[in-house]
C-alpha positions in Angstrom: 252.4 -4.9 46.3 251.4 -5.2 42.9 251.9 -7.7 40.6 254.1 -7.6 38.0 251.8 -8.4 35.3 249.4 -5.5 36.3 252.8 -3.3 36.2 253.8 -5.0 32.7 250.3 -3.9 31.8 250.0 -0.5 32.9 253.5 0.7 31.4 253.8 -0.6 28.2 253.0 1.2 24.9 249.4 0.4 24.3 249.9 0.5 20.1 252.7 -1.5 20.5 251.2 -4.0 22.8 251.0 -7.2 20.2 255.0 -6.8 20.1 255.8 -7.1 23.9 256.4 -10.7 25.3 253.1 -12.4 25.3 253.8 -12.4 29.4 249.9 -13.9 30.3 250.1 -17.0 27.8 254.0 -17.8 28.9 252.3 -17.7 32.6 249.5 -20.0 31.4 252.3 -22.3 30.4 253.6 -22.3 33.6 250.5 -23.2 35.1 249.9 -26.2 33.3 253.8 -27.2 34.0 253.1 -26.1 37.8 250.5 -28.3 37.9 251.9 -31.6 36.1 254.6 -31.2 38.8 252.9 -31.3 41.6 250.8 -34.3 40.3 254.4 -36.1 40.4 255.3 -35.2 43.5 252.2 -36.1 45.5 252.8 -39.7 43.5 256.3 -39.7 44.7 255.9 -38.7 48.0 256.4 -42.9 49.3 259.7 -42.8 47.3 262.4 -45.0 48.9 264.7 -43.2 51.4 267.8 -44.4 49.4 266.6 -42.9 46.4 266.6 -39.8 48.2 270.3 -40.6 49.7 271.4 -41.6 45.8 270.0 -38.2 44.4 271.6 -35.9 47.5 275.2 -38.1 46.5 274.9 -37.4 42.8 274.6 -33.3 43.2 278.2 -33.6 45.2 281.6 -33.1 42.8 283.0 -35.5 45.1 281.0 -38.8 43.6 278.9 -37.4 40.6 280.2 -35.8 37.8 280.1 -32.0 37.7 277.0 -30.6 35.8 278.2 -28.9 32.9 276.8 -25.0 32.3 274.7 -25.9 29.9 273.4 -29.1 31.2 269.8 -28.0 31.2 269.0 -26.1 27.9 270.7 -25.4 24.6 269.9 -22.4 22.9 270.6 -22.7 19.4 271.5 -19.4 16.9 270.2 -19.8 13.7 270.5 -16.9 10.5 267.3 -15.0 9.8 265.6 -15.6 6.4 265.9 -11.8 5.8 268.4 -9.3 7.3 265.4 -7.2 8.9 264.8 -10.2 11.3 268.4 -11.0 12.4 269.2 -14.2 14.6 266.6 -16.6 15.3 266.9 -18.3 18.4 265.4 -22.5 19.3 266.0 -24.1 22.3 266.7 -27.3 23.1 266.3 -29.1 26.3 268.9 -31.3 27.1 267.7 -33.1 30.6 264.7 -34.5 31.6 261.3 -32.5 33.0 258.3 -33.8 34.9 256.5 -33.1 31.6 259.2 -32.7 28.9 256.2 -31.8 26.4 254.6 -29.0 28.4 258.6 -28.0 29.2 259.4 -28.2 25.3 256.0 -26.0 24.0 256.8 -23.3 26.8 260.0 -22.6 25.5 258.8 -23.0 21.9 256.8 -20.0 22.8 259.6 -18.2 24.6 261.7 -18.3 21.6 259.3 -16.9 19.4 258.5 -14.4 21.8 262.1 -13.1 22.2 262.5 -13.5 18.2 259.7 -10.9 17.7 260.8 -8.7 19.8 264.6 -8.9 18.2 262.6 -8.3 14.8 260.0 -5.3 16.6 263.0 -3.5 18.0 265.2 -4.0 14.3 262.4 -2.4 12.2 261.4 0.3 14.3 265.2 1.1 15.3 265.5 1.2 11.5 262.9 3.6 11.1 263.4 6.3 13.6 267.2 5.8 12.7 266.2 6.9 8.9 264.1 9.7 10.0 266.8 11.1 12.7 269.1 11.4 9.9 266.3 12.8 7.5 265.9 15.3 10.1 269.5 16.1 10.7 269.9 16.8 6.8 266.4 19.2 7.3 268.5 20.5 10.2 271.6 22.0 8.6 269.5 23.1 5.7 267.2 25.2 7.4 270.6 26.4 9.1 272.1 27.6 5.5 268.7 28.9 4.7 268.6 31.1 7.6 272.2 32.3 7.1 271.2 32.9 3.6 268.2 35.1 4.7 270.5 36.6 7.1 273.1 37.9 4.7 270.1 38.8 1.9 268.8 41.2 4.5 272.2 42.5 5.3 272.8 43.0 1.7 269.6 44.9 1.6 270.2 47.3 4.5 274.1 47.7 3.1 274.0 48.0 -0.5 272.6 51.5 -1.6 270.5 51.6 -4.7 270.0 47.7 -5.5 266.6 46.4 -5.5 266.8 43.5 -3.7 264.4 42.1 -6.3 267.8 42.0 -8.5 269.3 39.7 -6.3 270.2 36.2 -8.0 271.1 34.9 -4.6 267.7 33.5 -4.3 265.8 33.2 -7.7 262.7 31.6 -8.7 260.3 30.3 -10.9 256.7 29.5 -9.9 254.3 26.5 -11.1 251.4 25.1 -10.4 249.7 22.5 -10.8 246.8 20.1 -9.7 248.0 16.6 -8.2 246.5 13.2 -7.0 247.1 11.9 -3.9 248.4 8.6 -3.9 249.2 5.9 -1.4 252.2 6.3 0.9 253.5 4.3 3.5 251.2 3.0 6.5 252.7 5.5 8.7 252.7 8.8 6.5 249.1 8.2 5.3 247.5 9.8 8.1 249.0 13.0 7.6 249.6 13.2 4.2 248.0 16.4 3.4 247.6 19.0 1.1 250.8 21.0 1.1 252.0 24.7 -0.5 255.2 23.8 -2.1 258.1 26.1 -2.2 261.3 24.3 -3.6 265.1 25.0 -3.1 268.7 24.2 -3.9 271.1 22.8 -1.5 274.6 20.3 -2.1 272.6 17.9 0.5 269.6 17.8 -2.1 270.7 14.6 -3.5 270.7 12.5 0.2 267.0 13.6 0.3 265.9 10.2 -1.4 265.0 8.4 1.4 262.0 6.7 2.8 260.0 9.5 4.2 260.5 12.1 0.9 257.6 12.8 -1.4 258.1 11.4 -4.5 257.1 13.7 -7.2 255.5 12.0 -9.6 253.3 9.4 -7.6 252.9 11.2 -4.2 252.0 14.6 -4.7 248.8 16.1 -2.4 246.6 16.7 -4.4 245.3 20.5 -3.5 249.0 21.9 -3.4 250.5 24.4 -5.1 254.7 24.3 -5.6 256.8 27.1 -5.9 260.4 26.2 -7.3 263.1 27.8 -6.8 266.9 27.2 -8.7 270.1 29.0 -6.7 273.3 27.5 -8.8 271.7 24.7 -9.4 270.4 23.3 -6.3 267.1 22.3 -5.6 265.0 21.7 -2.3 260.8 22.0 -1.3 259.6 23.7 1.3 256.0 21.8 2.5 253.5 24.2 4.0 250.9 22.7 4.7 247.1 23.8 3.5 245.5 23.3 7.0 243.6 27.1 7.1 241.5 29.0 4.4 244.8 31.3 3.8 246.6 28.8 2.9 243.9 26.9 0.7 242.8 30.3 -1.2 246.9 30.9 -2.0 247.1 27.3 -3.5 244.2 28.4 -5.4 245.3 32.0 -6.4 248.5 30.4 -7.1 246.9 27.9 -9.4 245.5 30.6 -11.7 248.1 32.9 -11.7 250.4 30.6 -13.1 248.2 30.3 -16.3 248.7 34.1 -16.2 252.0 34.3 -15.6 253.0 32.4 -19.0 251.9 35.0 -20.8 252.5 38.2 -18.6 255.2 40.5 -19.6 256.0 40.7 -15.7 259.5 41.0 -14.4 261.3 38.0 -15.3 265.3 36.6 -14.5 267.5 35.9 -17.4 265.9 32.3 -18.2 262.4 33.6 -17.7 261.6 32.4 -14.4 259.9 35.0 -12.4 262.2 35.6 -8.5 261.2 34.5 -5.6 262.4 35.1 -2.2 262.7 32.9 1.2 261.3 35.4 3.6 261.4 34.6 7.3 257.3 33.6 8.1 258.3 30.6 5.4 261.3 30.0 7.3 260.0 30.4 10.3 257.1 27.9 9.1 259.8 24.8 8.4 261.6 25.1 11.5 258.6 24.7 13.5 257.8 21.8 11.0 261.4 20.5 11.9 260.7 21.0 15.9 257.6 18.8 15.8 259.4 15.9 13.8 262.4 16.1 16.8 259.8 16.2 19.6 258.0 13.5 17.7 261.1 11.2 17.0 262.2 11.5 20.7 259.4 10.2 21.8 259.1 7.1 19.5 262.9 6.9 20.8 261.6 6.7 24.5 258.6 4.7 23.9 261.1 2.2 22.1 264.0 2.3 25.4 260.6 1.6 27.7 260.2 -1.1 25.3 263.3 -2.3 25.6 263.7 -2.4 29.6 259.9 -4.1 30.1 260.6 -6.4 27.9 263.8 -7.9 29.4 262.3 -7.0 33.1 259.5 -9.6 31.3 262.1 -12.4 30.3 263.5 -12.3 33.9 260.1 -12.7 35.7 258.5 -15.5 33.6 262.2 -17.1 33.8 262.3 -16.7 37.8 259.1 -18.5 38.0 260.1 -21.4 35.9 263.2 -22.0 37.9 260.4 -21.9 41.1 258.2 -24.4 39.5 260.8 -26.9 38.0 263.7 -26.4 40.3 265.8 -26.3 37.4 268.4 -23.5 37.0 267.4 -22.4 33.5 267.8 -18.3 34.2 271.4 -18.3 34.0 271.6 -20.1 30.7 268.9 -18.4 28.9 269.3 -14.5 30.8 272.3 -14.6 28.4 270.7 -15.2 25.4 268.4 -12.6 25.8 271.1 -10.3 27.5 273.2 -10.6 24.2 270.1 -10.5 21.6 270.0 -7.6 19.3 267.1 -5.8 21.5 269.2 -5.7 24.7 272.6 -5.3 23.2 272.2 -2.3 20.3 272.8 0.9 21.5 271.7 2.9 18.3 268.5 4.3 19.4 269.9 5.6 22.8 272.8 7.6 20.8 270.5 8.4 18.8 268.0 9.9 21.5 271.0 11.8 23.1 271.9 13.4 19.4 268.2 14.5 19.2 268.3 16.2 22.3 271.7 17.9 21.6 270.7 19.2 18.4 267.3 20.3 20.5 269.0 22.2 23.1 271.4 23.7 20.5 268.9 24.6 18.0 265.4 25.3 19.5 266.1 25.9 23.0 269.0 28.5 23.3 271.6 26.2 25.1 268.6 25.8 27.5 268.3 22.0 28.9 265.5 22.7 31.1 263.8 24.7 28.4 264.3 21.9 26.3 262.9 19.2 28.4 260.1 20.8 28.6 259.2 20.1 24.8 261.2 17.0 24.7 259.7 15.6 28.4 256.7 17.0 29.4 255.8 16.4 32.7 252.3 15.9 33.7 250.1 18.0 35.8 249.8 15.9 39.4 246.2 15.1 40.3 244.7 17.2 43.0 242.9 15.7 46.1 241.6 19.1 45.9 239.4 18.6 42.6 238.3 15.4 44.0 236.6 17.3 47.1 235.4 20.0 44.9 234.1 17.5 42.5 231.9 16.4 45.8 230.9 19.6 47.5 229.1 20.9 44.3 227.4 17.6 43.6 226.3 17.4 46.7 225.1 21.1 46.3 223.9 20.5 42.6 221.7 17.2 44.0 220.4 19.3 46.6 219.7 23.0 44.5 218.2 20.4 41.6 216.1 18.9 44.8 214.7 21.4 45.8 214.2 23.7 42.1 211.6 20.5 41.3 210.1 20.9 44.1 209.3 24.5 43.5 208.1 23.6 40.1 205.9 21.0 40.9 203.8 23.3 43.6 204.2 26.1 40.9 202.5 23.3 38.9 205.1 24.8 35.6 205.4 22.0 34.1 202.0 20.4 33.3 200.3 21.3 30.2 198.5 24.6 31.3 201.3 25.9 32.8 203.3 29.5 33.1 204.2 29.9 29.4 205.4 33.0 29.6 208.6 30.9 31.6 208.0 27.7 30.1 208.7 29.5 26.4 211.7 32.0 27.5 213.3 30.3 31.0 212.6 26.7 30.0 215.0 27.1 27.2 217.8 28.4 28.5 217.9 25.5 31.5 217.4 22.9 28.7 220.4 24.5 26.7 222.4 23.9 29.7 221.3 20.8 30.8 222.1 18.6 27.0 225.3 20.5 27.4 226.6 19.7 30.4 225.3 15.8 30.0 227.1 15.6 27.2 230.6 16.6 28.8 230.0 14.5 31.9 229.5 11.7 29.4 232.6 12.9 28.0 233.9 12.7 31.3 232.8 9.0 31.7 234.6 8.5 28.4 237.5 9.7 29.3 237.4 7.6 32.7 236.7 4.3 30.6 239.6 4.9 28.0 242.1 5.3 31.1 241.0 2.3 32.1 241.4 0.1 28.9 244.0 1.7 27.5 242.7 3.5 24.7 245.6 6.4 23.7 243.1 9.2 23.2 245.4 12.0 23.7 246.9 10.4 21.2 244.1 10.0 18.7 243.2 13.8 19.4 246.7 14.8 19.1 246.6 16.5 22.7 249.0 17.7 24.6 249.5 15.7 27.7 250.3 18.7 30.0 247.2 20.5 28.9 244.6 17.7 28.2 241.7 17.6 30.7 241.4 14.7 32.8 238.4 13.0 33.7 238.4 15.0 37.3 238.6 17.8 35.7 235.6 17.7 33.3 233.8 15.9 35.9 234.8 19.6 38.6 233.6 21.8 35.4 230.3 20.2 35.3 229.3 20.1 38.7 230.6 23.3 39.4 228.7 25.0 36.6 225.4 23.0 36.7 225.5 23.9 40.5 225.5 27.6 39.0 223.0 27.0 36.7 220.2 25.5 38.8 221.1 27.9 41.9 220.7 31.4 39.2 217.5 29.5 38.0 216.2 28.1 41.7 216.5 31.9 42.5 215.1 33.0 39.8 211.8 30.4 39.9 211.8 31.9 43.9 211.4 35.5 42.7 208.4 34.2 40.3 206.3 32.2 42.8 206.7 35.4 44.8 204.9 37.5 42.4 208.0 39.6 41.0 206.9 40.6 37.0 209.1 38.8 34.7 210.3 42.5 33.7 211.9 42.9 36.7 213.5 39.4 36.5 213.2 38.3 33.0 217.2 39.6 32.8 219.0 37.0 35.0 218.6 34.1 32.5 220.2 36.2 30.2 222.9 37.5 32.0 223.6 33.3 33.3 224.2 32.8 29.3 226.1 35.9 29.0 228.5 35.0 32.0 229.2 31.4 30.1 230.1 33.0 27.5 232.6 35.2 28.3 234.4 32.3 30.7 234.5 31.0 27.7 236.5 33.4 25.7 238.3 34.9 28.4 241.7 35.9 27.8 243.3 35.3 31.3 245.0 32.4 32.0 242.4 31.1 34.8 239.4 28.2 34.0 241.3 25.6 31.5 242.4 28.6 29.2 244.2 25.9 26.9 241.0 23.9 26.5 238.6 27.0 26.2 240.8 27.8 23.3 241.1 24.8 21.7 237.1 24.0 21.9 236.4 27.4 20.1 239.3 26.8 17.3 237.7 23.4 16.6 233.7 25.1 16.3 235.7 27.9 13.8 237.5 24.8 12.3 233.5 23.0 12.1 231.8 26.2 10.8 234.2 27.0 8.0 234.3 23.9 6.4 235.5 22.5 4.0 238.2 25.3 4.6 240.3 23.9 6.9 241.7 20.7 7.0 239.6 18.2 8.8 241.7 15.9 11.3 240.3 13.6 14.2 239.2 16.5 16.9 237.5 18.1 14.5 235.3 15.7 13.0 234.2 13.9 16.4 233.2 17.5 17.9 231.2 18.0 14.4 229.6 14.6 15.3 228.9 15.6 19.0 227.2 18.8 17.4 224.7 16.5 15.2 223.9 15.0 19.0 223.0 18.3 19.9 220.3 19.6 17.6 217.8 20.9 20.2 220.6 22.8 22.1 221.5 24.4 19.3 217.9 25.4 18.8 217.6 26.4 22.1 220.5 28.8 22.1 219.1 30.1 18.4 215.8 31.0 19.8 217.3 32.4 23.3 219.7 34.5 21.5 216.9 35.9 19.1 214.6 36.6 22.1 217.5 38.7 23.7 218.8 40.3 20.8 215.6 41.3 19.4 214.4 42.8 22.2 211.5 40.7 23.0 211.9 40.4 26.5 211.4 43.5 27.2 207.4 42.5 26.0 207.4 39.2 26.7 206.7 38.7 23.2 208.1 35.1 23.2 206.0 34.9 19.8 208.3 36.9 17.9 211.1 34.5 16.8 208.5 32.1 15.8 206.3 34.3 14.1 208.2 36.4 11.5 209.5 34.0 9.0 213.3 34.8 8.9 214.0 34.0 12.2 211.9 30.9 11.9 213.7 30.3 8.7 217.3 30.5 11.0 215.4 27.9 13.3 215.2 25.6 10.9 218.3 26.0 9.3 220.4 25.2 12.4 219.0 22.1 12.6 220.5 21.1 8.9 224.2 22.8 10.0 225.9 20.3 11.8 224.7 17.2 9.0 225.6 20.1 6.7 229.3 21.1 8.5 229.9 17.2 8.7 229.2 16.5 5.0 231.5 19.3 3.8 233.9 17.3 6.4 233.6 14.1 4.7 234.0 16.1 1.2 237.0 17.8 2.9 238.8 14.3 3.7 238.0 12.9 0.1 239.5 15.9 -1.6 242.7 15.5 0.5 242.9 11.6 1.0 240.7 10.4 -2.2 239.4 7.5 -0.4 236.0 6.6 -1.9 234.9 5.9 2.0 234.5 9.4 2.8 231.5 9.7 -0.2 229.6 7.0 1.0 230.4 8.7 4.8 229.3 12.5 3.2 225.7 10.2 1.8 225.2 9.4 5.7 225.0 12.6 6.1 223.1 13.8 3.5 220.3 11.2 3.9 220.1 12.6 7.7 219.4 16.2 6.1 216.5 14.8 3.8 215.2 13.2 7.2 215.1 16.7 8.7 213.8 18.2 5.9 210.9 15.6 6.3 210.1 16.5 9.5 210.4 20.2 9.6 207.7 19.7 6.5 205.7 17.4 8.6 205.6 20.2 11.6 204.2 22.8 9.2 201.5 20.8 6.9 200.2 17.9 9.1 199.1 15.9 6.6 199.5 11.8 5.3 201.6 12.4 2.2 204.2 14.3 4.7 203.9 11.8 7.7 204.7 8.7 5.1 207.3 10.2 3.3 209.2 11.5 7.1 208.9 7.3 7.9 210.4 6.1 4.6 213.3 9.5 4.9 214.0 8.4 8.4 213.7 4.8 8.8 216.2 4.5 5.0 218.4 7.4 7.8 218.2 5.2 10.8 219.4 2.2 8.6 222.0 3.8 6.8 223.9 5.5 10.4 222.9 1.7 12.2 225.0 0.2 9.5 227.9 3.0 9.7 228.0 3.0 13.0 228.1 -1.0 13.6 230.8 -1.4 11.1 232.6 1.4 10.1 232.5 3.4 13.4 232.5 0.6 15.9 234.1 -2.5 13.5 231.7 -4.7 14.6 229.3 -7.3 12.6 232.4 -9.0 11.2 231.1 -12.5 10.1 234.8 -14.1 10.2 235.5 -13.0 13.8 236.9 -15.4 16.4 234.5 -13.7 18.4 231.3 -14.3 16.6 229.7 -10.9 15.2 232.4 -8.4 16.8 235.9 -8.4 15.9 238.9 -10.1 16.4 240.4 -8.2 18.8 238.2 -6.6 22.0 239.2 -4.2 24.7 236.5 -4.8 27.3 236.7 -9.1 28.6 232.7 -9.1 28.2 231.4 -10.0 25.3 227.7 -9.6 25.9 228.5 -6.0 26.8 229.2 -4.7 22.4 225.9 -7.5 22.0 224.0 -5.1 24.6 225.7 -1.4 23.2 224.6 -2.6 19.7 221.0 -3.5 20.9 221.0 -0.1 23.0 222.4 2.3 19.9 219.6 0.5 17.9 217.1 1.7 20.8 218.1 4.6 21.3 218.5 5.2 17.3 214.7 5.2 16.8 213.7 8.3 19.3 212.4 9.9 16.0 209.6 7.6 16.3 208.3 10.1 18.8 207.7 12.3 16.2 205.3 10.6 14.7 203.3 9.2 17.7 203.6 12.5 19.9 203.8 10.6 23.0 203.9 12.3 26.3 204.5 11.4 29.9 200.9 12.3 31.0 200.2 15.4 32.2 203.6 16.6 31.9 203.9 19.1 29.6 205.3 18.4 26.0 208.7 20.7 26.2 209.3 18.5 28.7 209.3 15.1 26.6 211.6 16.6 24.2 214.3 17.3 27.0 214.0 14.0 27.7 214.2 12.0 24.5 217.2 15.3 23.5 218.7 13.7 26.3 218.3 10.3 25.4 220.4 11.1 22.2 222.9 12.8 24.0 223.4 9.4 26.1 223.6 7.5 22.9 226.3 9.5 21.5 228.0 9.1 24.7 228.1 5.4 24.3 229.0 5.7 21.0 232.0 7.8 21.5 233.3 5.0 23.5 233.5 2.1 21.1 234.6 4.9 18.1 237.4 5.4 19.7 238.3 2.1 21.0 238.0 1.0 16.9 240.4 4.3 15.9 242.7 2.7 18.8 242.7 -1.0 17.8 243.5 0.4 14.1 246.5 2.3 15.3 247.6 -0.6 17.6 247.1 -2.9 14.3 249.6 -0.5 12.5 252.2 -0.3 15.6 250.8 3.8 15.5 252.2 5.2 18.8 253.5 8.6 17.2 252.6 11.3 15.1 254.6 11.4 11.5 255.3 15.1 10.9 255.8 15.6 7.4 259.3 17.3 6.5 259.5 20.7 5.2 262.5 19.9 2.8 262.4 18.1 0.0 264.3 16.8 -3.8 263.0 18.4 -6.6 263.7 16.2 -10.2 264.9 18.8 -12.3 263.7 17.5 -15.4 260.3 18.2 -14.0 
């Protein structure tokens, strides 16, 4: 059976874990109470038998008085400071304990614990009851919007001869203009963005003014363009956000056109605003907008009802075992307390829940319940034995293929230094390519395992869907299955070689491995993790075309992963130029190296990801204007110069190159230490409880983040090996870079770990469990 404090700790909200009862420390209490007790009664063990007779007597109604209902405890009401944290509760013990003291501090610390959860579950009830009725408002505007658009379309297709241009249903006037983004709210200033702005009327315009609207003076994003629009004098905004190029080159187009429309001679209504009409891909826009922010608030709605239920399941355990150690009947007394306090006895978040879900069904899932549960309650995919025996059948085949493929090459003798170059420079490449890769993901794998297992929310952090995210089984099945591909295509190809086929017979199958990855990996069937094939390749177009799109957690940790991968990506450059080029055919593996624009390309990949990941940083700045992301974007930057250095170093060998690549990479391998220690990681804190860490750590090991931070620091100066040139004897030199590529991969690996655990810590600091959607509709000053 397990315990109740493992089950305590598996279900609870892991961001909101500082606000549940502090269950562990009340059951250290108890120990110390348990113990002081039974230190009395091994000293009372020789009491007198008529004591014993005496104390039996007194417990009768018959010849001791009758112990009142609150003989034991007192628990005293007393008014909150400030409305937000209601009642406070103090108990007071009215009898005798075996330690009174120890008795008196555990239920010091049972009070406070039930009077921050009163306060917890009052704030957050407030806020998801401000934004439910926010959203309700968004609700039946988007509802009189789309009636509107409705009966302008009808009037269109009815009325013969009007331009539906003429129609002052809908009117506008459009401005522009550049805006600073300033600070919000704790919880909207993660997704504060920069937003295309098209503004409407409505009667409900004026109850718009709450917490979660934009103010437009102070709050405005700051690469958004606004569209306003006047219908009889109403006035609402429409956010669409600028997450894609479209969007960011029309907040630019509309930015200059509005200079050019003061002084056009362009159509123009009778106060000179220019019309505008609500068209249905706007529309359309908003309400999804609107659907996220339900799904959203209904979740924050169930994580706080789980909150609620552990919570008083927590008061009645730790209580039980009081009663067990003391033999005092204290449950009763304070079961009611708690059973009456405002966490246990307000109802407004469950009507509320049950609101969201009716407006749900009615709105965005035809009268559908089942349709609508799917959004609102996703259920999770149930984990197959069946991947688990899959996950060991091609290990074991992968082990025994890799086996026996190093065998082959060490009687081959391919990879000493005068080896088969002809494979060494076209084969070698592509198994290298594969090999960082698929490292890489079973590290990701690993991550994913050790996340689970200390709670770190990454779907959360990654904004993945639950019902689609890939578990650690999962990517632990694609990597087996596809390294056990890859070593059996290349074991049978090294097989053809050592029996004397001419690589133009077989020089082919390497290619045609590569090719087969590659259309898994944009295949349009639903088969092979469609949903996370798909999201992997919009997150490289996201990478590749920035600082176009907007930059959110998924993308900039891939973009890091890709700076990891440097000599993969140079692998797959040269493979694909030895294919496409037509080299093969000649076994001129010389080409690609040789003619400088390919070599050119060569080096250039290795500047794109610090080049993709700076734009990132510049990206963030623009939308955020947080000075961190500059000193972030010089990171990268000094990393490029550190390239630069080498790839100068490789072509003139000389001092003046070889001192100036140490100073370039050692400043580099200072300046990403220092990020990654305490920025990435938030570590090296001087004021820590825990000395040189931080205050609060998911893994019980300290010497563990001591050991990481000693490892990244290792692992940090492989560049070294560019200026010594070590090899592993006689083993050829392609070789040594596979390994110390690897050894990079392995340290991002780790790294990813501890980033995330940091991202998770700052959430949980915040009380982060859910996504804030920003609103579509919004109040417009009209003196503005």
């Amino acid at each position: 059976m397990v315990k109740f404090s493992k089950q305590f700790e598996g279900q609870l909200v892991p961001e909101w874990k500082e606000a549940f009862v502090d269950y562990w420390q009340l059951k250290k209490d108890l120990k110390k109470i348990h113990l002081l007790n039974n230190n009395v009664n091994n000293a009372n063990k020789k009491s007198s038998f008529s004591r014993n007779i005496y104390t039996s007597l007194r417990k009768l109604p018959l010849f001791g008085p009758q112990r009142r209902e609150n003989g034991i405890i007192q628990v005293h009401t007393k008014l909150g400071q400030t409305l937000s944290k209601g009642d406070l509760y103090e108990t007071e013990l009215l009898e005798q304990f075996a330690d009174t003291e120890s008795a008196a501090e555990f239920f010091a610390l049972l009070d406070l614990q039930l009077n921050k959860v009163n306060q917890f579950f009052r704030t957050k009830e407030k806020e998801f009851i401000e934004r439910g009725e926010c959203l309700k408002k968004q609700m039946e505007i988007l509802i009189e919007l789309k009636d509107a658009l409705i009966k302008q379309q009808y009037d269109k297709g009815t009325s013969s001869g009007q331009n539906i241009k003429d129609d002052e249903s809908i009117s506008a006037t459009i401005s522009c203009d550049e805006e600073s983004n300033k600070d919000r709210t704790e919880q909207e200033q993660d997704i504060e963005n920069s937003i295309d702005q098209v503004i409407l009327d409505s009667p409900r315009s004026s109850e718009l003014g709450n917490p979660t609207n934009i103010n437009t003076e102070d709050n405005k994003s700051k690469s958004s363009s606004e569209r306003v629009i006047n219908n009889q004098g109403k006035s609402l905004k429409i956010h669409i956000p600028l997450t894609n190029p479209t969007r960011t080159f029309s907040a630019i187009t509309y930015l200059f056109r509005d200079d050019m429309i003061n002084q056009s001679s362009k159509k123009c209504g009778p106060n000179g605003q220019k019309k505008l009409h609500i068209n249905r891909t706007k529309l359309k826009h908003a309400e999804k907008m609107i659907r996220g922010a339900f799904i959203e608030l209904y979740k924050g709605l169930g994580y706080l009802k789980t909150y609620r239920n552990l919570n008083m399941l927590a008061f009645v355990k730790i209580l039980k075992k009081f009663d067990k150690v003391t033999n005092k009947q204290v449950l009763p007394i304070y079961l009611r307390v708690v059973e009456s306090s405002y966490f246990n006895s307000s109802d407004k978040a469950l009507k509320l829940a049950d609101d969201v879900e009716e407006i749900f069904i009615k709105h965005f899932a035809e009268d559908d319940k089942k349709k609508a549960m799917k959004y609102l309650k996703p259920t999770q995919k149930k984990e197959s034995h069946a991947v688990t025996f899959f996950i060991g059948l091609f290990g074991g085949c992968f082990i025994a293929l890799l086996v026996g493929y190093v065998i082959m090459a060490h009687i081959t003798g391919l990879y000493r230094p005068k080896s088969d170059t002809i494979y060494m420079e076209t084969v070698y490449p592509v198994l290298s390519m594969f090999s960082l890769m698929f490292l890489h993901f079973f590290l990701y794998g690993c991550n994913i395992f050790m996340w689970r297992k200390t709670r770190v929310n990454y779907s959360f952090i990654f904004e993945l869907a639950q019902t689609k995210e890939l578990k650690y089984r999962d990517v632990f099945l694609i990597c087996t299955t596809s390294m056990t591909a890859v070593i059996g295509v290349l074991f049978l190809h090294l097989t053809l070689v050592a029996k004397g086929y001419s690589y133009n017979q077989i020089q082919a199958i390497p290619a045609l491995l590569l090719l087969v990855f590659i259309l898994l990996l944009v295949c349009p069937f639903n088969i092979i993790y469609k949903s996370s094939r798909y999201r992997f390749i919009r997150v490289i177009r996201n990478i590749m075309f920035s600082p176009l799109y907007k930059v959110v957690m998924l993308d900039f940790f891939m973009a890091d992963q890709l700076c990891s991968q440097v000599p993969m990506l140079r692998n797959l450059e040269y493979v694909a130029c030895y294919y496409i080029t037509g080299s093969y055919k000649t076994q001129d593996y010389g080409y690609c190296i040789r003619t400088k624009y390919y070599r050119d390309l060569a080096y250039a990949v290795s500047f794109l990801p610090y080049y993709w990941r700076a734009m990132q940083c510049a990206r963030r700045w623009f939308d955020e204007g947080h000075k961190s992301h500059l000193v972030n974007l010089g990171k990268y930057v000094s990393a490029m110069l550190a390239a630069g250095a080498k790839v100068a170093f490789e072509k003139e060998k000389n001092m003046g190159w070889l001192c100036l690549v140490i100073v370039m990479s050692s400043v580099a391998t200072v300046y990403q230490l220092y990020w990654d220690f305490v920025k990435d990681w938030g570590l090296l804190q001087c004021h820590s409880k825990n000395p040189w860490l931080r205050n609060e750590l998911m893994l019980r090991r300290k010497f563990i983040y001591y050991f990481s931070m000693g490892l990244n620091l290792v692992l940090r100066l492989a560049w070294l090996q560019t200026v010594l040139h070590y090899n592993f004897g006689t083993v050829d030199y392609r070789v040594t870079g596979l390994f110390l590529a690897a050894l990079e991969v392995i340290r991002r690996g780790h790294w990813n770990y501890y980033r995330l655990e940091n991202e998770h810590l700052n959430n949980a600091g915040k009380f982060r469990a859910v996504k804030t959607v920003p609103l579509p509709f919004h109040e417009v000053d009209e003196q503005d």
